[in-house]
N, C-alpha and C positions, 0 to 999 in steps of 0.2 A: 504494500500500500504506500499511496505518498505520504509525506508528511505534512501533518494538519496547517502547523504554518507558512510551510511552504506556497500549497493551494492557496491560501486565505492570500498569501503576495500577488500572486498570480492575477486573481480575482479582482484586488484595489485595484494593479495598474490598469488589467483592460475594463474598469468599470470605471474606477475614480471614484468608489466608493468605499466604505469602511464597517464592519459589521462594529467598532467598537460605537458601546452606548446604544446598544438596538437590544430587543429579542433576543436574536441571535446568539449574542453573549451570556445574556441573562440566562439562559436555558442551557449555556454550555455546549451548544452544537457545535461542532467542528466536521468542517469537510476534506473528506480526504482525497476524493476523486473527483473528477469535475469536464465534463465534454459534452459537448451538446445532445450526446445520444446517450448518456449515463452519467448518473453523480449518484456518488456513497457520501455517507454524514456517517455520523453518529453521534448519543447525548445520553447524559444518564440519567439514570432512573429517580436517582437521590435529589431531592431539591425540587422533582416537577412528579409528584403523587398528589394523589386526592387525599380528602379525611383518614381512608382507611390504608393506608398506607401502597396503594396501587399505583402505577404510572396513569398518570392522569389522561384522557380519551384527547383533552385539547392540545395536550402535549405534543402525544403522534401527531393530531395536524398541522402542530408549530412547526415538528421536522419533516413531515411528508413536503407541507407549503414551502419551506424553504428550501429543500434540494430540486423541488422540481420546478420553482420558480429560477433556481442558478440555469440549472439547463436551459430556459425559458429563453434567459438571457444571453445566453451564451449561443443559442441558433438563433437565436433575434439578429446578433451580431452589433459590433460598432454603430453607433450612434442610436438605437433604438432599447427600449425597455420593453420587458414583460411584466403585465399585471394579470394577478390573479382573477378569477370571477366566478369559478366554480372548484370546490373542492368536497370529495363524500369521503368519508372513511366507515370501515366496518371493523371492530372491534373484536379478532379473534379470543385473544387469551390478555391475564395479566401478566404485570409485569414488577419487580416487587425493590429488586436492587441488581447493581450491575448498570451497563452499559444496552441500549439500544439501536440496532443499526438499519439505518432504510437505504437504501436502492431504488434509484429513481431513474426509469425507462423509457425513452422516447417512444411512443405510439403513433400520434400523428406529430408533421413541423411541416406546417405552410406559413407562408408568408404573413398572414395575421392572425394565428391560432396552434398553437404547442398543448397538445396534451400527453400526462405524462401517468405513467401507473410504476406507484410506491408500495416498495410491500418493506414491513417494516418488521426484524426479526429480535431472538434479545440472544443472550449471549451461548446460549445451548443452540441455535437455528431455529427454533418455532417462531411460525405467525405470530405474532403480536397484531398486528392491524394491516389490511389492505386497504392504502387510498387511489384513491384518481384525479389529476389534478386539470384543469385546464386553465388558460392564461392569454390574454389577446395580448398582441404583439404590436407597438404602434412606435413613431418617432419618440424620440427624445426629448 
């Protein structure tokens, strides 16, 4: 795998943007892989549970949205942004401590429209949650 900071360089410069002070950070994602046809994250479990001590359902969509939102960007290409506009997720299994990791898959990339399918596992390989993401694609 790459190395998490490494990606995260790569990212500012062809973005010019910074995940420091976002989401992002707060929730501890790091991404390790990053190309327009696949990004890996991963986040841990500790710090984003519900009451009962589970990985929280909004959590997976925090990490599902943001690796498939990078892709998004990343076939959007130079000078354009992807925004979100529809995101499902289905909630297989919990998830309790440890690390969780998504995989996020190009399905379609037209020129105004990237949808992406996150299957999101924990640290043995099981489902955690399958999401699907989709994002329009517009200038800058």
């Amino acid at each position: 795998m790459t190395d998490p900071d490494e990606v995260t360089r790569r990212m500012e410069e062809q973005f010019g943007v910074s995940h420091r002070d976002t989401l992002v950070q707060r929730m501890g994602i790091e991404i390790t892989e990053a190309a327009p046809e696949r990004v890996v994250g991963r986040m841990p479990v500790e710090g984003n549970i519900q009451p009962y001590g589970l990985l929280h359902g909004g959590a997976s969509c925090v990490l599902a949205e943001t690796l498939g939102s990078t892709g998004a960007a990343l076939h959007a290409g130079p000078g354009r942004i992807a925004v979100g506009v529809e995101i499902n997720a289905t909630h297989h299994r919990s998830a309790t401590s440890g690390h969780v990791t998504g995989v996020a898959t190009l399905i379609h990339g037209g020129r105004t429209i990237a949808t992406y399918d996150i299957a999101i596992t924990d640290e043995q390989g099981r489902r955690v949650c399958t999401s699907r993401l989709t994002c329009m694609l517009r200038d800058a």
